[in-house]
N, C-alpha and C positions, 0 to 999 in steps of 0.2 A: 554217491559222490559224483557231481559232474567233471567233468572233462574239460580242461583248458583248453583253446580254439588255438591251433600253432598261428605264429607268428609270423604277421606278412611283411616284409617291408612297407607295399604300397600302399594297405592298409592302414597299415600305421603313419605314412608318411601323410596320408589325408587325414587324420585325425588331427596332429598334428599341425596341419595346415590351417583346418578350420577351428583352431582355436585362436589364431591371429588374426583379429580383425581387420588390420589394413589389410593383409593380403586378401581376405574375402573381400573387402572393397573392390582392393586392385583385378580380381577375378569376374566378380559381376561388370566391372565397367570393361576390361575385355573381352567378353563375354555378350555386352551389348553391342561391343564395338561391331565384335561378329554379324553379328544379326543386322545392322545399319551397315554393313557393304555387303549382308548380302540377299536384302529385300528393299533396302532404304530407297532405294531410286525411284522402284515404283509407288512409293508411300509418300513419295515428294508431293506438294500441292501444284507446284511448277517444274515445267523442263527448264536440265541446268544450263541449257544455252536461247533458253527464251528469251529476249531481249523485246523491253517494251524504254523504248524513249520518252515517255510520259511519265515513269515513273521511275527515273534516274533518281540517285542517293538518297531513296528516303530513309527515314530511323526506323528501328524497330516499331512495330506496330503489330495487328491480331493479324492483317493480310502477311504480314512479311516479316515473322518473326527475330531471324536476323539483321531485317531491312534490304535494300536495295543496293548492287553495285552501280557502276556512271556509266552501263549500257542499259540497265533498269533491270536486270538479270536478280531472281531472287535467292542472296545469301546463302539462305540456311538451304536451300536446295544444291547450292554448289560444296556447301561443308559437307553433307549426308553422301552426294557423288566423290566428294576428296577422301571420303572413307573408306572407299571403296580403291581409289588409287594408293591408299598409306596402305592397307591391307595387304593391296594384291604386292605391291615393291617390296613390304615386308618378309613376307612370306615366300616369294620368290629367290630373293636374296639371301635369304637367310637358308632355304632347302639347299642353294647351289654352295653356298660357302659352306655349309655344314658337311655336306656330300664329299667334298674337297679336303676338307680340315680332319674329317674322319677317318677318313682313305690314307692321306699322307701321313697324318700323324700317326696312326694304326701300326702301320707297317716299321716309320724308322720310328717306332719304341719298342716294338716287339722283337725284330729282326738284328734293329742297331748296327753300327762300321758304317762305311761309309756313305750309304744310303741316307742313314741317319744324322749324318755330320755335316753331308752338303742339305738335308731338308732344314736345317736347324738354321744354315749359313744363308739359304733362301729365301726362310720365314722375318729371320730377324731383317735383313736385306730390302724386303716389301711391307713392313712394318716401319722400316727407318724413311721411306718414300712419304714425301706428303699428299694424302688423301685428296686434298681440293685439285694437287698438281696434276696424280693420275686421272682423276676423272675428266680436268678440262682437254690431255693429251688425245684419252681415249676417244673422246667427245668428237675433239677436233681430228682426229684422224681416219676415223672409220665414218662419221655421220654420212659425207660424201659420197663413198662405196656403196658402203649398205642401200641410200638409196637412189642410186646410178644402177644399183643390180635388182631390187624394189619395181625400177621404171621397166627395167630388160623384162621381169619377172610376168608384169601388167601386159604390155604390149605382144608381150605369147598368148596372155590367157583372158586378158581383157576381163580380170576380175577386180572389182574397184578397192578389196581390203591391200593390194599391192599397191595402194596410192593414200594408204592413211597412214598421216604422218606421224599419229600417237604409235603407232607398232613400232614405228623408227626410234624413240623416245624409251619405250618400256626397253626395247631390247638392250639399248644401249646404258640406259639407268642399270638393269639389270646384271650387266655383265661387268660394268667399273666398278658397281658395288659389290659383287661379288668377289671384283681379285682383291680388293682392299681389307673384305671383313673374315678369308678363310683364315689366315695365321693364328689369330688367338683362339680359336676351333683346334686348329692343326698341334698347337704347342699346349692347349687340355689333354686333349686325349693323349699325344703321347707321354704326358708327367703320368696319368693315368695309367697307363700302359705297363709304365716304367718300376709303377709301384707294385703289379698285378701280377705279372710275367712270372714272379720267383715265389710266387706263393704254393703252399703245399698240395692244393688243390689242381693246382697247374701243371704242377712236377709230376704228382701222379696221371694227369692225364695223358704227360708225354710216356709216362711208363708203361701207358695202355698201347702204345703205340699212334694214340691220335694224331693225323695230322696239324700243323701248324695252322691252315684255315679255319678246322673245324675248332681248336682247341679257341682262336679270337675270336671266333662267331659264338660260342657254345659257354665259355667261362669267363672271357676277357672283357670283352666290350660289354656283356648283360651288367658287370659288378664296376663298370666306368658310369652307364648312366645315369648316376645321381648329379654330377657336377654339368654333366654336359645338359642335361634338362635344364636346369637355373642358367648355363648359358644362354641357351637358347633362347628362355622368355624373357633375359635382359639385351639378347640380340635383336629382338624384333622391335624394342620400343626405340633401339639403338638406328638400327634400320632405316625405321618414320621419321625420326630426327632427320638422319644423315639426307634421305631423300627432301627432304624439307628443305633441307639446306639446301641440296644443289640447285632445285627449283628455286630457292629465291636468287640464287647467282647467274639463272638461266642455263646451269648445267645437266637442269633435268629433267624433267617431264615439264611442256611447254603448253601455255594457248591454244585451243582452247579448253583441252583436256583440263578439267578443275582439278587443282594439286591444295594441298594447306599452306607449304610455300611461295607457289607463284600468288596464290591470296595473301600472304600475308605479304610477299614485296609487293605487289596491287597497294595493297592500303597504306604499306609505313609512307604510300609518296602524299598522302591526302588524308592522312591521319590527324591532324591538326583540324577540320572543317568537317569528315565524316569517318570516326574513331568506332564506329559500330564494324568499320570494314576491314580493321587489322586486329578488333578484342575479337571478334567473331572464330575467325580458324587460329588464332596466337593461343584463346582460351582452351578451346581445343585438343589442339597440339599439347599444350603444358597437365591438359589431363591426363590424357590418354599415358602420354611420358610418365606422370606419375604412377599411375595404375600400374605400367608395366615393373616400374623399380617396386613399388610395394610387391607384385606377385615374387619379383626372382628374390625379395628379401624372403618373404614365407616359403618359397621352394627351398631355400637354401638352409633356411634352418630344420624346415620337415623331411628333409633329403638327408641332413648330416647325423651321422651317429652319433658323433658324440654331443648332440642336443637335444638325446633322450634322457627321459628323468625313469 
């Protein structure tokens, strides 16, 4: 008589997973996404700031698959480098707000009074702020400093990355989108928390005498990460958007640094005459988004218990 293999979650939660075919879509296309920021550049046939003025806006062709921009800069070379900036803002962003949102929410759910009554009053607070608002604030407020202190930095060490202005750019994309996207991180974990804290398994831990750290490091937070993983790969496609966005407003990663936004407001001005220059990073963009909403749909159902048969 053989033996039943005990029952994994994770295991099962991939089982699961990979019987959803969109979500394997949405998994292989981020998955390649991967792989295109982080080999693509050198597999370009062109550098993405090559400029040849003989062959400004041409259409797609076998030389220039996405065609040329109106410095004669080739496309799909600048899409495969903009992969690489949706990626790294992604992921950046998303590590610092999740960091954030874990932390805070962690503690006023588990702890609760007052801690928990002003985190709640602060979250809802920067969630009621509008997005486009803080980011052009932060923008405008710090770009300045940061690099007046950038130039101080140079002129000590006379080393030329304190004078590139993309650092000025990631840092600053980086950090408005981070105080915009911890709250709804911060207010999972602590519903999480909230539901976790009084469970029996918890009470006896406190009966062992566990500490309050070891007990949310050890039983709390391992039995929250189901929901917080589906956040997460709905926050990163969230992320690419957002940074998209602020790049077409010019709030966020700028020229000549290749973004998908600053392409796509590039092309909606001359979209009408050369349309290959705003389908090119818009088609994109609309992929990549979807892949990502397919995967958090399949982590969400291979995550949730009660969507076992």
């Amino acid at each position: 008589m053989t033996q039943d293999r005990p029952t994994n979650l994770w295991r099962d939660a991939w089982k699961r997973l990979r019987r959803n075919k969109l979500s394997v879509v949405g998994l292989c296309i981020v998955v390649f996404l991967v792989l295109i920021a982080a080999i693509g550049p050198w597999l370009t046939p062109y550098d993405f700031l090559s400029q040849n003025l003989d062959a400004r806006n041409l259409p797609p062709s076998l030389a220039h698959p996405f065609g040329t921009d109106d410095l004669g800069r080739d496309v799909i070379s600048r899409v495969i480098y903009g992969a690489r900036t949706a990626f790294l803002v992604a992921v950046c962003v998303t590590a610092i707000a999740l960091i954030i949102g874990v932390v805070l929410g962690a503690i006023a759910g588990f702890y609760g009074g007052m801690f928990d009554r002003f985190m709640m009053w602060f979250t809802d607070m920067t969630m009621s702020v509008p997005q486009l608002l803080l980011v052009v604030v932060i923008n405008a407020s710090l770009k300045q400093p940061i690099s007046t202190w950038m130039e101080a930095m140079y002129q000590q060490s006379y080393n030329p990355i304190w004078r590139n202005s993309a650092l000025i750019d990631f840092v600053l994309v980086f950090g408005s989108m981070a105080l915009i996207s911890w709250p709804p991180y911060a207010r999972l974990v602590r519903a999480q928390v909230l539901s976790i804290r009084n469970r029996p398994y918890v009470t006896a831990a406190r009966a062992l005498g566990l500490t309050n750290r070891i007990i949310l490091r050890r039983y709390v937070m391992p039995n929250a990460m189901g929901p917080l993983i589906v956040a997460v790969s709905a926050g990163l496609g969230t992320a690419m958007v957002l940074e998209s966005a602020f790049s077409f407003l010019g709030v966020g990663v700028n020229p000549p640094t290749p973004s998908w936004g600053n392409m796509i407001s590039d092309g909606l001005r001359v979209w009408t005459n050369y349309p290959h220059l705003l389908v090119a990073p818009a088609a994109v963009l609309a992929v990549v988004t979807v892949a990502f909403n397919f995967l958090g749909d399949g982590l969400n159902d291979a995550l949730n218990p009660k969507g076992q048969k």
